[in-house]
MARSE-877101 format. One record per residue (C-alpha): residue number from 1; residue in one letter; x, y, z. Coordinates in nm, 2 decimals. Example, Ala and Ser with C-alpha at 12.3 -4.5 7.8 and 13.67 -1.06 7.14 Angstrom:
2
[rec 1,"a",[1.23,-0.45,0.78]]
[rec 2,"s",[1.37,-0.11,0.71]]
# end
This chain:
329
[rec 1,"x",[3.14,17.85,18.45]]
[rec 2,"x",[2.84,17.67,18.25]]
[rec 3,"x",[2.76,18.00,18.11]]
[rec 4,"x",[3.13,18.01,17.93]]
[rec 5,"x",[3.08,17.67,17.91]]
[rec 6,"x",[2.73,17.68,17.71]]
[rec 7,"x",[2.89,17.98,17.46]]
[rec 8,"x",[3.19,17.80,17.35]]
[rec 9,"x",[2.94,17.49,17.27]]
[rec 10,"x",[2.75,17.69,17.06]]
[rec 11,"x",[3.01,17.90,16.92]]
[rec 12,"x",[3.19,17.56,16.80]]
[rec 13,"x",[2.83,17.45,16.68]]
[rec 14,"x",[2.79,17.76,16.46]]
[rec 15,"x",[3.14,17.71,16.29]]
[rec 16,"x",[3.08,17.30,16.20]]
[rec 17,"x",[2.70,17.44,16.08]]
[rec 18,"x",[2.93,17.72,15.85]]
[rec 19,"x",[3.17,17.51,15.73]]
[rec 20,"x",[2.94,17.26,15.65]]
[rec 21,"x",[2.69,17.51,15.43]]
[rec 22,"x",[3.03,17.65,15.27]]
[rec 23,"x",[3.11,17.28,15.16]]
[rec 24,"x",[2.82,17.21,15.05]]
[rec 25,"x",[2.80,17.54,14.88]]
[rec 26,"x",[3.10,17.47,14.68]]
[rec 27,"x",[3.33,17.72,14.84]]
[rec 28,"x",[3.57,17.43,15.05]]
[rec 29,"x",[3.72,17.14,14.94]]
[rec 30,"x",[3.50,16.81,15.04]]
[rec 31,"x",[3.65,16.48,14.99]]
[rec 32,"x",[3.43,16.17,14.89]]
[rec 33,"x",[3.37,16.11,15.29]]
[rec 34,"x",[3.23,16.46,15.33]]
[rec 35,"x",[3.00,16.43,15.03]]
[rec 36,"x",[2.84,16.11,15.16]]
[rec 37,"x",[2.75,16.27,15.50]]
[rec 38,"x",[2.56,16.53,15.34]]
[rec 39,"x",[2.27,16.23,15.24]]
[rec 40,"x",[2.11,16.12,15.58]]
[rec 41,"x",[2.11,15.75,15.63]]
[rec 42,"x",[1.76,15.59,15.50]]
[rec 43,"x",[1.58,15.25,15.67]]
[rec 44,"x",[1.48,15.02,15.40]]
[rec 45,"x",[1.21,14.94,15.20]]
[rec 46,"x",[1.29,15.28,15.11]]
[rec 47,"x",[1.06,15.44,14.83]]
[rec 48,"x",[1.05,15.79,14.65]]
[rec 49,"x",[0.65,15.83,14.52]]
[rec 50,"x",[0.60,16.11,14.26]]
[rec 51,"x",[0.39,16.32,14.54]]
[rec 52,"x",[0.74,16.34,14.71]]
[rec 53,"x",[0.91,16.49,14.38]]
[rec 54,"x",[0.61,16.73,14.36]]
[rec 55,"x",[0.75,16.94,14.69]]
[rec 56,"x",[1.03,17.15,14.66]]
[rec 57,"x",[1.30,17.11,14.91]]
[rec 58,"x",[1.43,17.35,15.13]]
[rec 59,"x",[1.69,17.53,14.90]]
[rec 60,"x",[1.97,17.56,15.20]]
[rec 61,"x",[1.98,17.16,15.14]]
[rec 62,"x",[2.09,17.21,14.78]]
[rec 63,"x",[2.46,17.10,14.72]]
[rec 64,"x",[2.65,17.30,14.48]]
[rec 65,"x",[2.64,17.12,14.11]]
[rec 66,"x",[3.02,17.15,14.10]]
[rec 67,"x",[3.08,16.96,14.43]]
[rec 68,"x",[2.87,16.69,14.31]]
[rec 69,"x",[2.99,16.71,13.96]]
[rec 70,"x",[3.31,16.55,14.12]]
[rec 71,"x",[3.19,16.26,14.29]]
[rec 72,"x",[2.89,16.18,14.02]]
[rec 73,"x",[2.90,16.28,13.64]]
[rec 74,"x",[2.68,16.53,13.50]]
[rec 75,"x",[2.61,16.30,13.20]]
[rec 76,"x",[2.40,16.08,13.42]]
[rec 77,"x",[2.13,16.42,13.41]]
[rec 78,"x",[2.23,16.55,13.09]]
[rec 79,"x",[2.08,16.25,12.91]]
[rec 80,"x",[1.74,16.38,13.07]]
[rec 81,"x",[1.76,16.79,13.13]]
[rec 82,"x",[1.97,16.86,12.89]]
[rec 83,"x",[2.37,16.88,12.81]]
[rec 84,"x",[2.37,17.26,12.86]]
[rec 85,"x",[2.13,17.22,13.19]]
[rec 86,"x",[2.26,17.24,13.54]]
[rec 87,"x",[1.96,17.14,13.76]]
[rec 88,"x",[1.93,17.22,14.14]]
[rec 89,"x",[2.06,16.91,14.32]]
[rec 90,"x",[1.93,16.79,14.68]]
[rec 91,"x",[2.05,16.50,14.88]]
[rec 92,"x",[1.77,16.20,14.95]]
[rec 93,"x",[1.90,15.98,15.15]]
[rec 94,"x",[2.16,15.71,15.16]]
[rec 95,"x",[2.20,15.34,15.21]]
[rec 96,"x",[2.45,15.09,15.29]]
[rec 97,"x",[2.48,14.72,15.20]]
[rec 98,"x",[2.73,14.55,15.42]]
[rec 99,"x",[3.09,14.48,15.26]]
[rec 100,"x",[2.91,14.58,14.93]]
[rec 101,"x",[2.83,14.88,14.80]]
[rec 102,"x",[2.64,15.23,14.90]]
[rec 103,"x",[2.38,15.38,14.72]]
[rec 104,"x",[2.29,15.75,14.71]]
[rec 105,"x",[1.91,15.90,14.63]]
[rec 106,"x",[1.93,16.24,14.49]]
[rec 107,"x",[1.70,16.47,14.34]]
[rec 108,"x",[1.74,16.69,14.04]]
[rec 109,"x",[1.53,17.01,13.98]]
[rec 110,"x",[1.48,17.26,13.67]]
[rec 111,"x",[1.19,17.41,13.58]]
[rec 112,"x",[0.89,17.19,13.58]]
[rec 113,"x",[1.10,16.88,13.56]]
[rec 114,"x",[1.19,16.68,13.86]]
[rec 115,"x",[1.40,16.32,13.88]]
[rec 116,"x",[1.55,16.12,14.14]]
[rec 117,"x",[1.84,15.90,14.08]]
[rec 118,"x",[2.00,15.67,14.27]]
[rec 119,"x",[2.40,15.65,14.23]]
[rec 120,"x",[2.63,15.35,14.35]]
[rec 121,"x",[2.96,15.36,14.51]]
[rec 122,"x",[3.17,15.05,14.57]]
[rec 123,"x",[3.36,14.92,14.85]]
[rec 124,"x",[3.64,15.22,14.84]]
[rec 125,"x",[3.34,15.50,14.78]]
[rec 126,"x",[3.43,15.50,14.40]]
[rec 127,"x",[3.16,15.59,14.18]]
[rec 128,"x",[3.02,15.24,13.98]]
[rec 129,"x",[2.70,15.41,13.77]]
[rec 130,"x",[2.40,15.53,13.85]]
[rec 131,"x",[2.02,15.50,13.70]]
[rec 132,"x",[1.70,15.71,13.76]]
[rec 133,"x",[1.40,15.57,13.99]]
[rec 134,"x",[1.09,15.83,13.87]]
[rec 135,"x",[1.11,16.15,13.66]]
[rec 136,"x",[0.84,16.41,13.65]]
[rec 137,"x",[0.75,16.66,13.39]]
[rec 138,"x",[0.91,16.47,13.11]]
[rec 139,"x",[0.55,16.24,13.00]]
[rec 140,"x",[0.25,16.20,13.13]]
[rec 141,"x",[0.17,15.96,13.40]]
[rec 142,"x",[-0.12,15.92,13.68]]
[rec 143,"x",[0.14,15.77,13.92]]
[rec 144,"x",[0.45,15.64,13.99]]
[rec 145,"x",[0.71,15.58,14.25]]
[rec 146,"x",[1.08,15.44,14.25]]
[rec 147,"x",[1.16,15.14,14.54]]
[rec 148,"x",[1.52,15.05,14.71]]
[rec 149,"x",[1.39,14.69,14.91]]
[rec 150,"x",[1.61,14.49,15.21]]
[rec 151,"x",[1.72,14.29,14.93]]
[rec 152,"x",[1.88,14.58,14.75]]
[rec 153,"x",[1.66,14.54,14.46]]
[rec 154,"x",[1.53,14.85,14.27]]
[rec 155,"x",[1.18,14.86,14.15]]
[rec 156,"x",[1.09,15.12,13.93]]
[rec 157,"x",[0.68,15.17,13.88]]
[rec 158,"x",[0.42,15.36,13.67]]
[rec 159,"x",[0.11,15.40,13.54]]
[rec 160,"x",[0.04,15.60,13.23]]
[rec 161,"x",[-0.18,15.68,12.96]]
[rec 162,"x",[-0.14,15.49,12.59]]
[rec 163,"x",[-0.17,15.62,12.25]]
[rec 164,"x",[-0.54,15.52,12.29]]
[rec 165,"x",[-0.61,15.69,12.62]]
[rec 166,"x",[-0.63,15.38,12.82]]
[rec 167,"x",[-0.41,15.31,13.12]]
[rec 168,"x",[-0.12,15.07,13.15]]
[rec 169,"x",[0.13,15.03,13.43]]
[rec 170,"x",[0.48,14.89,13.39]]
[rec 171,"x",[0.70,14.78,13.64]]
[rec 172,"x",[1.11,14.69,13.61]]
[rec 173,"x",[1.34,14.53,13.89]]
[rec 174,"x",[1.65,14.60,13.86]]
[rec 175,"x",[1.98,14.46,14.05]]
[rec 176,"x",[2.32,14.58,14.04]]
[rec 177,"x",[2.61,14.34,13.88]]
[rec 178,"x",[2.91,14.47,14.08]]
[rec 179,"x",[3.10,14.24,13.78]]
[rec 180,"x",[2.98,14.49,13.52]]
[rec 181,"x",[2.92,14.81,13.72]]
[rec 182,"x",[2.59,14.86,13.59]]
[rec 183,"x",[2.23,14.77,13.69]]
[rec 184,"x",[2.11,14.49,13.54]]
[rec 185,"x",[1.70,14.48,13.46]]
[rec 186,"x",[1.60,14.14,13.60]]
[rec 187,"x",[1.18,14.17,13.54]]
[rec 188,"x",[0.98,14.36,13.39]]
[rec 189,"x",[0.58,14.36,13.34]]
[rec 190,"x",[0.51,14.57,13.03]]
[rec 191,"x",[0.26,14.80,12.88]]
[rec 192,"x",[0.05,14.50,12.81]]
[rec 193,"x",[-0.23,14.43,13.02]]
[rec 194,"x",[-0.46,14.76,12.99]]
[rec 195,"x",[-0.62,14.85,13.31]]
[rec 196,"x",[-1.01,14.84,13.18]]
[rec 197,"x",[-1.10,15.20,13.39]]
[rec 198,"x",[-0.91,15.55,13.43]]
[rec 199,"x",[-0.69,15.49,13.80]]
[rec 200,"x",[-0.77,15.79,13.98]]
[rec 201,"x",[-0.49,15.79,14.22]]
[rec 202,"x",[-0.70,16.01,14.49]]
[rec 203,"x",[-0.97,15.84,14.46]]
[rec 204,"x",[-0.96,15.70,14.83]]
[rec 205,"x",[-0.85,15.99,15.02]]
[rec 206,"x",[-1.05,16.19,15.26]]
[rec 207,"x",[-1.33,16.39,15.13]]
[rec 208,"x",[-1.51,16.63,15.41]]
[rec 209,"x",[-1.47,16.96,15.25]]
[rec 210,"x",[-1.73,17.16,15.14]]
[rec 211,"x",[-1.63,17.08,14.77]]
[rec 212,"x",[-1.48,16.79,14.76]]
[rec 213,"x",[-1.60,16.50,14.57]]
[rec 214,"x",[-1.60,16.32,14.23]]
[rec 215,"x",[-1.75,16.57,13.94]]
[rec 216,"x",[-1.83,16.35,13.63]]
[rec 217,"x",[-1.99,16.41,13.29]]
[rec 218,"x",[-1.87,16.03,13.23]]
[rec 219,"x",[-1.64,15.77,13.32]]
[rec 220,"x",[-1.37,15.96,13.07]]
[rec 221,"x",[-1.41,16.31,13.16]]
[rec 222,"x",[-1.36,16.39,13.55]]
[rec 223,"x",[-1.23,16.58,13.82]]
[rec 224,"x",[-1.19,16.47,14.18]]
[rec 225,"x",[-1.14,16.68,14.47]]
[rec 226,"x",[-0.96,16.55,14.76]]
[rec 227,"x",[-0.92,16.72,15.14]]
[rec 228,"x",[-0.60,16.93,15.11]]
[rec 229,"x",[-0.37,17.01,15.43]]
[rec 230,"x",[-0.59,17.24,15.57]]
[rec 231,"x",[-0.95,17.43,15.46]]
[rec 232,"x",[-0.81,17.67,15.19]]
[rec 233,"x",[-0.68,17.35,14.96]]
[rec 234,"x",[-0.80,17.11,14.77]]
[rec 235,"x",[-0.60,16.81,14.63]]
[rec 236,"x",[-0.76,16.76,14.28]]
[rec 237,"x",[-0.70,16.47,13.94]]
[rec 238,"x",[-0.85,16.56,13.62]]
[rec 239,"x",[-0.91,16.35,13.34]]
[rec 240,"x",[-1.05,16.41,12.99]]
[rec 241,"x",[-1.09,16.30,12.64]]
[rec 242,"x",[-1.21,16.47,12.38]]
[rec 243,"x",[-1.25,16.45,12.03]]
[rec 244,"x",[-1.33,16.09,12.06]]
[rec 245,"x",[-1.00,16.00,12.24]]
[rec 246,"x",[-0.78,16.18,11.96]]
[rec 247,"x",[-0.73,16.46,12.24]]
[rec 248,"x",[-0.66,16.41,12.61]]
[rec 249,"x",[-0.54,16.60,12.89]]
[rec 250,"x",[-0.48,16.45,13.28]]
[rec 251,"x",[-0.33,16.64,13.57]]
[rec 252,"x",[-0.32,16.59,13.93]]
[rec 253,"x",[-0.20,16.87,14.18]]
[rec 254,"x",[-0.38,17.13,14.51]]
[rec 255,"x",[-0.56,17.42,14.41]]
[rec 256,"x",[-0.59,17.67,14.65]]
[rec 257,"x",[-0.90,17.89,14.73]]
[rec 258,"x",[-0.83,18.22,14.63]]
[rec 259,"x",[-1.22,18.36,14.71]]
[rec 260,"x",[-1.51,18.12,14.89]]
[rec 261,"x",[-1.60,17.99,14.55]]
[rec 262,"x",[-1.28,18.02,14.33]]
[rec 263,"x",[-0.95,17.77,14.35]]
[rec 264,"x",[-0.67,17.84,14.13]]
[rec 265,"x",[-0.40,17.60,14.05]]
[rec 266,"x",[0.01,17.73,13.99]]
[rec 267,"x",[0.30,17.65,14.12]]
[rec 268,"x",[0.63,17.81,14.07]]
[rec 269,"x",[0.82,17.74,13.79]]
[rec 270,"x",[0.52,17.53,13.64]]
[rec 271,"x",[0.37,17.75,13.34]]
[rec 272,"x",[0.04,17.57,13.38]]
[rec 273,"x",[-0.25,17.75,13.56]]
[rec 274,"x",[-0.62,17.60,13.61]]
[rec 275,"x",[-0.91,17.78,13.74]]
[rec 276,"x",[-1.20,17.60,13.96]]
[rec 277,"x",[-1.51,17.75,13.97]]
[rec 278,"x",[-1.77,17.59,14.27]]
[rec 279,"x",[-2.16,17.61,14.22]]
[rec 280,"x",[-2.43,17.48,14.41]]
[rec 281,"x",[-2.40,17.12,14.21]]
[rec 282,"x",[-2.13,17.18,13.97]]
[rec 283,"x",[-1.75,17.30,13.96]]
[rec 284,"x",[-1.62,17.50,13.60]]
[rec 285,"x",[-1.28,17.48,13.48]]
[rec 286,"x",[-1.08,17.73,13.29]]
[rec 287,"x",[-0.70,17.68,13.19]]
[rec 288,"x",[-0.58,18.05,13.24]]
[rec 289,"x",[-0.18,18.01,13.16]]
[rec 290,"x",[-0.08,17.74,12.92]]
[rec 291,"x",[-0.07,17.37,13.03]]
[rec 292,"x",[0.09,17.24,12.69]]
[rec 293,"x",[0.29,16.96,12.91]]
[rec 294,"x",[-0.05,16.78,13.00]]
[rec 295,"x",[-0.22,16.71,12.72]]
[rec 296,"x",[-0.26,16.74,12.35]]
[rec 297,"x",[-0.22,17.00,12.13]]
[rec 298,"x",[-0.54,17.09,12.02]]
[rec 299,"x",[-0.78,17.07,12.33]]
[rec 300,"x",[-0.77,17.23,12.65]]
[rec 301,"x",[-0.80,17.20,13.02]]
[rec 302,"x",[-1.21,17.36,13.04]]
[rec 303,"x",[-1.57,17.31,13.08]]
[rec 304,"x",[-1.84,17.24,13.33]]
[rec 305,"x",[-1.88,16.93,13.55]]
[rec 306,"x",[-2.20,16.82,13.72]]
[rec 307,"x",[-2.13,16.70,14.05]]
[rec 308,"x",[-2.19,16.31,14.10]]
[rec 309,"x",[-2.42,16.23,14.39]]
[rec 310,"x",[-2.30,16.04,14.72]]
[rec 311,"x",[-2.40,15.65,14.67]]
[rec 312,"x",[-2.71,15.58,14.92]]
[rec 313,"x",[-2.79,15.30,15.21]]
[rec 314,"x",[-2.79,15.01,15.08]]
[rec 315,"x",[-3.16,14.93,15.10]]
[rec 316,"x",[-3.18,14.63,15.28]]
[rec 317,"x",[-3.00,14.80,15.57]]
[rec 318,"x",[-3.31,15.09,15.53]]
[rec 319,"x",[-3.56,14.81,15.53]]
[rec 320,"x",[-3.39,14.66,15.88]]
[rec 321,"x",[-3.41,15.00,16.01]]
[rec 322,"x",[-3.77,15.02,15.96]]
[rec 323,"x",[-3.85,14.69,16.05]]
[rec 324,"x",[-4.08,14.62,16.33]]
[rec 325,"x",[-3.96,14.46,16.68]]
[rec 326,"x",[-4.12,14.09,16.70]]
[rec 327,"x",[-4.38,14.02,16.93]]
[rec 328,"x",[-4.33,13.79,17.21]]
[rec 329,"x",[-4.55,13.52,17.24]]
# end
């Protein structure tokens, strides 16, 4: 009896799995209940970093662009892929405020450009607007991330790199006015105090590898290698400016060891492809496929970098090491 039991459980599993794929999919009807359950449910302080952007989802989580095209216009993504472009679209996650509203993260992919937006529904899951938190692969930046807090306040972040080649950060907090269905920017910190030196945003990660390490010719022109997920990767930032500051180039990503000495950067649907080089105190880049996107025109992603040495002992802990014991009297 449990056996007959145990296969008409699964059998009924395997047809809600089905007819959930085919609605999501496109190829049922889902009403505005059945869209919703597609995004899981989120805790707050609930934040999407741009290291979260950078990895592709699974693509059996994608929802067809014409299901979501009912419930959420395509003119909140056309203003940034393009009126022509249907992007890949993945459910985040979702969260509810209490008698008010619900908000929906989702993430929008085509080519080497990623976004997250978040979309709010009202109290009768009608669609109110709908903003986005961080793009990718639209400007340069070193970092950024997109926040949803307890308070339902969204908190858009980033740091980037000016005209100039310094680094500025800029932060907005938005709120939505259910009066005007739209979100309403209540602070913002601009582009105007200029962080002094280059943020390298792996700078405190682990660094056991063979290779890793900071590789400098100065405080301007850099590459840092990181601890990847396992042996054969490397997280790396590079930073340069050439041409005193008229040309400069920054990019962030894993290289992955294709010989002991050789890590090559690429990632699908990315055009851009580095080359890493490792000798005994020194690591040479090459850009091999072009990386246009990040950084100017008229310089490219190349050249050798010394390795920069591992800070000492201080040396009054050496000197307390070598001290001698006191006597007793």
């Amino acid at each position: 009896m449990k056996k007959y039991l145990f296969v008409f459980c699964a059998a009924i599993l395997t047809i809600a799995c089905k007819d959930a794929v085919e609605q999501a999919e496109g190829e049922k009807p889902v009403d505005i209940e059945g869209f919703m359950d597609f995004f899981p449910e989120v805790s707050l302080p609930f934040r999407i970093a741009d290291s979260t952007l950078k990895k592709k989802p699974r693509d059996s989580s994608a929802i067809a662009y014409d299901v979501v095209a009912r419930f959420i216009p395509d003119s909140v993504w056309s203003k940034d892929f393009g009126k022509d472009v249907k992007p890949s679209l993945y459910p985040m996650g979702k969260a509810m405020e209490k008698g008010r509203e619900t908000y929906l993260f989702i993430q929008a992919r085509h080519g080497t450009k990623q976004a997250a937006y978040l979309a709010c529904f009202g109290k009768k899951n009608e669609y109110l607007s709908a903003m986005p938190v961080i793009k990718m692969g639209f400007d340069q930046f070193s970092s950024a991330y997109g926040l949803l807090d307890r308070r339902f306040q969204i908190t858009t972040y980033r740091q980037r790199r000016l005209k100039d080649g310094e680094i500025a950060f800029k932060r907005n907090v938005y709120i939505f006015n259910s009066a005007a269905n739209e979100f309403l920017l209540i602070l913002t910190e601009p582009n105007k105090e200029i962080i002094e030196n280059i943020i390298n945003p792996i700078d405190t990660l682990a660094r056991k590898s063979k290779y890793a390490g900071d590789y400098s010719i100065n405080k301007k022109n850099f590459i840092s290698f990181r601890d990847g997920r396992n042996p054969s990767e490397l997280l790396f930032f590079v930073h340069f400016e050439k041409n005193n500051g008229e040309c400069v180039g920054e990019l962030k990503g894993t290289a992955r060891f294709v010989s002991p000495k050789e890590a090559v950067y690429k990632e699908n649907g990315n055009p851009c492809a580095l080359q890493f080089t490792f000798g005994a105190s020194s690591v040479s880049m090459k850009e091999t496929e072009g990386c246009g996107s990040y950084r100017d025109i008229k310089c490219f992603f190349e050249g050798t970098y010394p390795k920069k040495k591992e800070a000492k002992a201080a040396a009054g802990k050496k000197k307390e090491t070598n001290a001698k014991p006191a006597t007793k009297k």
